[in-house]
Backbone as XML, in Angstrom:
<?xml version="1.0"?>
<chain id="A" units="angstrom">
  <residue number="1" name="UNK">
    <atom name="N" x="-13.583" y="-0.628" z="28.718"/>
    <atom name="CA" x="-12.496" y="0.246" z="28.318"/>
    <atom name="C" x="-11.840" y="-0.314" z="27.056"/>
  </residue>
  <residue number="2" name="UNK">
    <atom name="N" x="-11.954" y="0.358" z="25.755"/>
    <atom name="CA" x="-11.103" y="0.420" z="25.027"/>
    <atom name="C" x="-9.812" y="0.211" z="24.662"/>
  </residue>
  <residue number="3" name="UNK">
    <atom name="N" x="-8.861" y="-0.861" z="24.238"/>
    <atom name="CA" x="-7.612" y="-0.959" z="24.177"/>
    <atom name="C" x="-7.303" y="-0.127" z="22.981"/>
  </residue>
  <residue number="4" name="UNK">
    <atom name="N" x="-7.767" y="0.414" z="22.121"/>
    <atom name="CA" x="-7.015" y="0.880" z="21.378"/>
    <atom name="C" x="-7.943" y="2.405" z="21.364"/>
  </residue>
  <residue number="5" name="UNK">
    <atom name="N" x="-7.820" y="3.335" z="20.942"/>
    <atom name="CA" x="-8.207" y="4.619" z="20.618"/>
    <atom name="C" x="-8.538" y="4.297" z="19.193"/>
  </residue>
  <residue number="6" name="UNK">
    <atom name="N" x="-9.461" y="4.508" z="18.737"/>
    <atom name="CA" x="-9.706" y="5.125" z="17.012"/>
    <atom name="C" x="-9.155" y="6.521" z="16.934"/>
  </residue>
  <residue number="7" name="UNK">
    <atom name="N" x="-8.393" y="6.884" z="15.806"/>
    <atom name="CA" x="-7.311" y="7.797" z="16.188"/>
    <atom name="C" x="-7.934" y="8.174" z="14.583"/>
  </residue>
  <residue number="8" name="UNK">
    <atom name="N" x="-8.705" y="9.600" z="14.443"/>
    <atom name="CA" x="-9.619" y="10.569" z="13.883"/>
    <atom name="C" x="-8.521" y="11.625" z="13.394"/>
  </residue>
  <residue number="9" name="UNK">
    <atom name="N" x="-7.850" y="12.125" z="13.822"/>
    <atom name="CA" x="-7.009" y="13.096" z="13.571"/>
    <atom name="C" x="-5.200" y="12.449" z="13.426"/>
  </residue>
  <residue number="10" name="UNK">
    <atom name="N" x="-5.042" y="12.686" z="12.008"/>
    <atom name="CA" x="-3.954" y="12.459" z="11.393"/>
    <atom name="C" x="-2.932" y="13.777" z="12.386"/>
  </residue>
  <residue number="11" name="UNK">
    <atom name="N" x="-1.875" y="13.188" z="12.070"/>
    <atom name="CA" x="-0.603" y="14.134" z="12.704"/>
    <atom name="C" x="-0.018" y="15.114" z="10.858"/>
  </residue>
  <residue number="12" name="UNK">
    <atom name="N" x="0.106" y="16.222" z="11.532"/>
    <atom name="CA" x="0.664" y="16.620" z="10.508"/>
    <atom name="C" x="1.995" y="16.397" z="9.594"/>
  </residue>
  <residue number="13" name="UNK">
    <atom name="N" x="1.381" y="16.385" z="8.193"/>
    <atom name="CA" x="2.335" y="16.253" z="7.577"/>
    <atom name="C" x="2.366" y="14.587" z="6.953"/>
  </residue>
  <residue number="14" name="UNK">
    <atom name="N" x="1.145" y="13.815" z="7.617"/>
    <atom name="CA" x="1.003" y="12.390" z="6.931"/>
    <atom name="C" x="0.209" y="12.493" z="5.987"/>
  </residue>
  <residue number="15" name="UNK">
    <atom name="N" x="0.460" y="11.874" z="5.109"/>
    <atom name="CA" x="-0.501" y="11.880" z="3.951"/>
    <atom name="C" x="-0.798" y="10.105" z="3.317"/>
  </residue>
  <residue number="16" name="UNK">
    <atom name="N" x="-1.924" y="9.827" z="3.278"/>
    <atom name="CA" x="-2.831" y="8.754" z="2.520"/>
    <atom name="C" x="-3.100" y="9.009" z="1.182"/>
  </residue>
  <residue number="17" name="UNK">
    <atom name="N" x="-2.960" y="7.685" z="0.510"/>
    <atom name="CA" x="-4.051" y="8.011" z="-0.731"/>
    <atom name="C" x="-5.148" y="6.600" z="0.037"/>
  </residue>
  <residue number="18" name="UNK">
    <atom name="N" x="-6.304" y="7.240" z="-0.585"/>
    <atom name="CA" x="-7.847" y="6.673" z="-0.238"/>
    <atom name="C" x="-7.993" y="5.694" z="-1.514"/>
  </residue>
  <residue number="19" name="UNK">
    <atom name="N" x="-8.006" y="4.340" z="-0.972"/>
    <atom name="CA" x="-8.669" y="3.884" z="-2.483"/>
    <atom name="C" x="-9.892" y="3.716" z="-3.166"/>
  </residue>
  <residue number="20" name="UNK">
    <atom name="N" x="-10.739" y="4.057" z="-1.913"/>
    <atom name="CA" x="-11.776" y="3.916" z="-2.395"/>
    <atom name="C" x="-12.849" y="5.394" z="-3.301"/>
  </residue>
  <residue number="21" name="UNK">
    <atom name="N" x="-12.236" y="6.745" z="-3.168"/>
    <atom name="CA" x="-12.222" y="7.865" z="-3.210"/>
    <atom name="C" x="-11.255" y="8.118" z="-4.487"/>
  </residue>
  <residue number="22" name="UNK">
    <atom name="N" x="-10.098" y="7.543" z="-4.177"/>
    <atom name="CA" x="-8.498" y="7.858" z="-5.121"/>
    <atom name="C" x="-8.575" y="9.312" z="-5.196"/>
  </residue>
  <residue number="23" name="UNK">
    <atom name="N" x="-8.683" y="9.281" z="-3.972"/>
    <atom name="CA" x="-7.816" y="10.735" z="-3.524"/>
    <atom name="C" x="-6.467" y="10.559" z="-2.736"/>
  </residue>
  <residue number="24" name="UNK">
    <atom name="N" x="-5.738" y="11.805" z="-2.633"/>
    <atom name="CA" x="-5.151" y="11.643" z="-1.516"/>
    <atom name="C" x="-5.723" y="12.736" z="-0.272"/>
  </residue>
  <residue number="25" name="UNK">
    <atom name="N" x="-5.429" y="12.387" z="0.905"/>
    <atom name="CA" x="-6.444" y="13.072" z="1.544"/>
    <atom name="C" x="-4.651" y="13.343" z="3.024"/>
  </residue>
  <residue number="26" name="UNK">
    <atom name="N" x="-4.945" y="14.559" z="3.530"/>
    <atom name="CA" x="-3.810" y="14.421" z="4.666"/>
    <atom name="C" x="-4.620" y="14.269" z="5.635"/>
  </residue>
  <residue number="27" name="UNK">
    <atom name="N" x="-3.533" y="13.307" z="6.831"/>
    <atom name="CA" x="-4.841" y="12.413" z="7.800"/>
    <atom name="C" x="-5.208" y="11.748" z="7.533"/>
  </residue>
  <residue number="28" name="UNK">
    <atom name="N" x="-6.111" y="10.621" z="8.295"/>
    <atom name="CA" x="-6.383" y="9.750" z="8.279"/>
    <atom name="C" x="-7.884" y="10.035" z="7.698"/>
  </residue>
  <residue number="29" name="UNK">
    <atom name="N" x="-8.313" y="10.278" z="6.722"/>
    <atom name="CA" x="-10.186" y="11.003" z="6.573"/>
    <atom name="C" x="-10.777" y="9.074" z="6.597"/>
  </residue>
  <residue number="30" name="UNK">
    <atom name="N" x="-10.137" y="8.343" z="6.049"/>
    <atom name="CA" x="-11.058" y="7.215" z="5.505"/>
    <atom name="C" x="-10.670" y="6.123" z="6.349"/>
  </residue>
  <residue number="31" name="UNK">
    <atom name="N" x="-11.415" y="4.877" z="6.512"/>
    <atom name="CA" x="-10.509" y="3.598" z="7.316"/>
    <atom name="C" x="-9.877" y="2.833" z="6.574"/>
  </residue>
  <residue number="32" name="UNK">
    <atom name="N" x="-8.578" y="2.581" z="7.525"/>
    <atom name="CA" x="-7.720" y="2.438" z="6.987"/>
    <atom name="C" x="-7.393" y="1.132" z="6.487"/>
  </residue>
  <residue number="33" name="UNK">
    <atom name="N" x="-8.600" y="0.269" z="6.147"/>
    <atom name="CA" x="-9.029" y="-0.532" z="5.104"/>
    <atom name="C" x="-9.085" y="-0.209" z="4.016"/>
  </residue>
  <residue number="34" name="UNK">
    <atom name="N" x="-9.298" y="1.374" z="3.248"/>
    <atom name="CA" x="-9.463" y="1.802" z="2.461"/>
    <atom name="C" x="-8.682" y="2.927" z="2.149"/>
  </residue>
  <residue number="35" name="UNK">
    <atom name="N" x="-7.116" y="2.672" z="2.775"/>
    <atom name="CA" x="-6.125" y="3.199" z="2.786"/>
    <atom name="C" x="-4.637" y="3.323" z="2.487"/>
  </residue>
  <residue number="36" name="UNK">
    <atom name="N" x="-4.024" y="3.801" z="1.600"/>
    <atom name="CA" x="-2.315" y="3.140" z="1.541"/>
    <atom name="C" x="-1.623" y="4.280" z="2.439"/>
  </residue>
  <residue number="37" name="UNK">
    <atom name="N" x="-0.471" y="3.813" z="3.344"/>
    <atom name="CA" x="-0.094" y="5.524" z="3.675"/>
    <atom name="C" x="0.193" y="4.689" z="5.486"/>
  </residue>
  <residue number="38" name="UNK">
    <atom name="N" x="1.221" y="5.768" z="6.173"/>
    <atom name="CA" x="0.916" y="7.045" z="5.744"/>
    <atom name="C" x="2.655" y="7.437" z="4.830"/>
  </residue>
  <residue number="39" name="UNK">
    <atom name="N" x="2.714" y="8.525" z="4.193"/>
    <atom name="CA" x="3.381" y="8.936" z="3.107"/>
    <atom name="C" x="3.476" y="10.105" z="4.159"/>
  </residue>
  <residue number="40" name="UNK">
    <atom name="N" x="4.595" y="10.261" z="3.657"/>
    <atom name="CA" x="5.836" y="12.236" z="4.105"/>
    <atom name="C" x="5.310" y="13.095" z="3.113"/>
  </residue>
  <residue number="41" name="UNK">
    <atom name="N" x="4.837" y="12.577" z="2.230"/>
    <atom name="CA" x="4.732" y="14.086" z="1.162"/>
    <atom name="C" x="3.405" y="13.215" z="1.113"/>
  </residue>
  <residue number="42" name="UNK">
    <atom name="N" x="2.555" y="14.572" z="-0.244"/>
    <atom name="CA" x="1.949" y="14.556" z="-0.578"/>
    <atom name="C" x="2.253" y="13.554" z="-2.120"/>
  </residue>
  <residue number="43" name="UNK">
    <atom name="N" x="3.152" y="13.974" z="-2.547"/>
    <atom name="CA" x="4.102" y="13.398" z="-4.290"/>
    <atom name="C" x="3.933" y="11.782" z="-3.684"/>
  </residue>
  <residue number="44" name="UNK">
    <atom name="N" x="4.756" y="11.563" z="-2.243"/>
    <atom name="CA" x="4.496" y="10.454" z="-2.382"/>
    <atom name="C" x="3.134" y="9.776" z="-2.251"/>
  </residue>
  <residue number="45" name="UNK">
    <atom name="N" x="1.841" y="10.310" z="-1.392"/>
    <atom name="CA" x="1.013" y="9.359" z="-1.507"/>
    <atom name="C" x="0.226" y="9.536" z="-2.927"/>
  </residue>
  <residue number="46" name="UNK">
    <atom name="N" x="0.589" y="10.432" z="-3.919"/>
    <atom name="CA" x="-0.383" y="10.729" z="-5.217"/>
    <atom name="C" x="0.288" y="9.617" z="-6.018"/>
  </residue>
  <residue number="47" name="UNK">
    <atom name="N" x="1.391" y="8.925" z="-5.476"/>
    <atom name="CA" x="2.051" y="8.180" z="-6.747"/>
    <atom name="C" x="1.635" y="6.482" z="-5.888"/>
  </residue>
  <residue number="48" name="UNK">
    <atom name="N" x="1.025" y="6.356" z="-5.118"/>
    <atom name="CA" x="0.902" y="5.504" z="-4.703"/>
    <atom name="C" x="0.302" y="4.359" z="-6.124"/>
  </residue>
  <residue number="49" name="UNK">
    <atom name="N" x="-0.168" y="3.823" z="-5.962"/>
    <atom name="CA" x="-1.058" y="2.936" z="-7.090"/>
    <atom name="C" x="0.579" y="2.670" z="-8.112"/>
  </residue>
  <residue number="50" name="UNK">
    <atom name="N" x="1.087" y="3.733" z="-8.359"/>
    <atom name="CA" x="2.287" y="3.367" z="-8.690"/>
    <atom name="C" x="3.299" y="2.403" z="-8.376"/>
  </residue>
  <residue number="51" name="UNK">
    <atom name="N" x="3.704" y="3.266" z="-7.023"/>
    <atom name="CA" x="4.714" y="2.434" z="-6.281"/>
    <atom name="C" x="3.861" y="1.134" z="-5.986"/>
  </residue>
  <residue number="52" name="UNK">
    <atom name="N" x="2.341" y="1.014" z="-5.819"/>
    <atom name="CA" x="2.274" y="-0.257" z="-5.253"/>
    <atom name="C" x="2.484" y="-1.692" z="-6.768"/>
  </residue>
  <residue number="53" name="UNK">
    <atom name="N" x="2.582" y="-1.050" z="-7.972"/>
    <atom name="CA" x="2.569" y="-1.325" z="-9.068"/>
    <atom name="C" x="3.573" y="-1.818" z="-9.118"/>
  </residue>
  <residue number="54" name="UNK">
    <atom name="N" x="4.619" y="-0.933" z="-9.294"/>
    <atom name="CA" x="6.426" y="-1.219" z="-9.231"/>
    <atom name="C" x="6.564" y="-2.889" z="-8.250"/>
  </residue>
  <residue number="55" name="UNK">
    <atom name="N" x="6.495" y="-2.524" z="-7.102"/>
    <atom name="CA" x="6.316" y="-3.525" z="-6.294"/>
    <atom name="C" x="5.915" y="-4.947" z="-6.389"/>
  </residue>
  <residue number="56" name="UNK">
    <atom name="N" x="4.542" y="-4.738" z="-6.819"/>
    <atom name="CA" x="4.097" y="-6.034" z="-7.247"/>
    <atom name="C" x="4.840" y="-7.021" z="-8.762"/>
  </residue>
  <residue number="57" name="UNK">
    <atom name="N" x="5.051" y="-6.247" z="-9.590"/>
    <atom name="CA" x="6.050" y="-6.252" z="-10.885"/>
    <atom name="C" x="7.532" y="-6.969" z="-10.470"/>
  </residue>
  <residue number="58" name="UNK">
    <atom name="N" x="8.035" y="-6.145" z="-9.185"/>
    <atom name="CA" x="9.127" y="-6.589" z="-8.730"/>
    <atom name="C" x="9.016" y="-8.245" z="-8.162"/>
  </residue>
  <residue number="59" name="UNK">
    <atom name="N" x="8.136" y="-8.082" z="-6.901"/>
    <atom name="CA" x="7.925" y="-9.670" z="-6.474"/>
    <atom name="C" x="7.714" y="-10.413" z="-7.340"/>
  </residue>
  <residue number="60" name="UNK">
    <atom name="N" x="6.648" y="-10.388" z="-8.092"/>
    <atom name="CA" x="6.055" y="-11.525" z="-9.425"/>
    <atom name="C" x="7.606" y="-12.062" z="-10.151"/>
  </residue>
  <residue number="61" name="UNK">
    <atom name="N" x="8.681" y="-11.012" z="-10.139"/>
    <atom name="CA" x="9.757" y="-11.459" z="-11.149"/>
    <atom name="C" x="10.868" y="-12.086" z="-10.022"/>
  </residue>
  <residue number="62" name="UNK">
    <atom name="N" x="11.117" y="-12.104" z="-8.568"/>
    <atom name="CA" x="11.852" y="-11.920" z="-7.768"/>
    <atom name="C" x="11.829" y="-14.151" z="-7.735"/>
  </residue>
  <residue number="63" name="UNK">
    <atom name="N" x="13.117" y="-14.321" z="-8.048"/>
    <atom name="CA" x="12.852" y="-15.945" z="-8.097"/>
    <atom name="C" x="12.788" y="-16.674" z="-6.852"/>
  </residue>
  <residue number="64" name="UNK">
    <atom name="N" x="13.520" y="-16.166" z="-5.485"/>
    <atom name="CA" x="13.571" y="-16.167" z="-4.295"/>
    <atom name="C" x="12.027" y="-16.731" z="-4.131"/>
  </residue>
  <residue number="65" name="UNK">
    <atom name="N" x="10.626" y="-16.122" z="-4.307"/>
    <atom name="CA" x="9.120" y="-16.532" z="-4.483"/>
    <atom name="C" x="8.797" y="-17.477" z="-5.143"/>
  </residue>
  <residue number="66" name="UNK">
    <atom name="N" x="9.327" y="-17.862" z="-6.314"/>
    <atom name="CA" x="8.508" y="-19.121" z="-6.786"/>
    <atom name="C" x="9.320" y="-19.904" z="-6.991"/>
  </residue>
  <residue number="67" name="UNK">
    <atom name="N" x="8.803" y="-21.239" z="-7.157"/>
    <atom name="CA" x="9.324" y="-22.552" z="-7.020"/>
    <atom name="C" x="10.005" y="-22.943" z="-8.886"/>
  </residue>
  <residue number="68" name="UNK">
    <atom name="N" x="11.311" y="-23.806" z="-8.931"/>
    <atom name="CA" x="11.470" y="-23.536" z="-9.962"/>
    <atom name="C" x="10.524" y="-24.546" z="-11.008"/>
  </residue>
  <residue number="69" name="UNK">
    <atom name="N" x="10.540" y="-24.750" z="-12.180"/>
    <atom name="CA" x="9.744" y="-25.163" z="-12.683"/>
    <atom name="C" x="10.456" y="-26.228" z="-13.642"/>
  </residue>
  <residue number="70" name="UNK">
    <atom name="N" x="10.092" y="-27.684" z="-13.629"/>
    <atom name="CA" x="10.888" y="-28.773" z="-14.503"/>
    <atom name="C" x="10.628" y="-28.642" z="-15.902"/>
  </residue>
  <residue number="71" name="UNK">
    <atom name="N" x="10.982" y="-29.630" z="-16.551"/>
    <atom name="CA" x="10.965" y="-29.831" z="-17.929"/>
    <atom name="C" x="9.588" y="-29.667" z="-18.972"/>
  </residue>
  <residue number="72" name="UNK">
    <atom name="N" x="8.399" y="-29.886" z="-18.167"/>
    <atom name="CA" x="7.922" y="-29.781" z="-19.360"/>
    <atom name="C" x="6.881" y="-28.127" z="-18.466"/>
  </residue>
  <residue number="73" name="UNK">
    <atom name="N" x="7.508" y="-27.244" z="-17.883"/>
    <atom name="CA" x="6.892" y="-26.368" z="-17.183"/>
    <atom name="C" x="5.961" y="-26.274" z="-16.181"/>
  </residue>
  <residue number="74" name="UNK">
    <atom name="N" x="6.336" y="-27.308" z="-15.506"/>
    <atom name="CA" x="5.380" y="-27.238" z="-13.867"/>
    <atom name="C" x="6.422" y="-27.290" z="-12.648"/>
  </residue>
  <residue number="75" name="UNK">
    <atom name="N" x="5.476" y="-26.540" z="-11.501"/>
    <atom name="CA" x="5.708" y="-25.706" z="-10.915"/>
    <atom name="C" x="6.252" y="-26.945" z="-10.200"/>
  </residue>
  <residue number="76" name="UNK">
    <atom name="N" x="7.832" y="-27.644" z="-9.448"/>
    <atom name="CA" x="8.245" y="-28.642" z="-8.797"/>
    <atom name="C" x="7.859" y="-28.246" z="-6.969"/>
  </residue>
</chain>
């Protein structure tokens, strides 16, 4: 017996973008290894690659993450 269900049919109204496709697809069509989501709209999962952009931009600059760096620029 199965602990988990593979779950084939998205609920309405979720939406993925596929990365491997770079589509967005509603439902779950692809595994979700190869998936960002799920997203309320459609706007939001088409802008995905975006937002995951923004994001990464944000952490990389966020100083809280990296260690500060001494005098002649290494990482203490």
């Amino acid at each position: 017996m199965a602990l988990f269900k593979k779950r084939t049919v998205g609920k309405p109204g979720e939406w993925f973008y596929c990365l491997e496709h770079k589509k967005v697809e509603e439902g779950p069509e692809c595994p979700a290894k190869n998936r960002f989501g799920p997203y309320v709209s459609r706007e939001e999962a088409r802008n995905a690659m975006e937002t995951a952009r923004e994001r990464n931009l944000q952490w990389e600059n966020d100083p809280r993450w990296h260690d500060p760096e001494d005098d002649e620029g290494n990482r203490e």
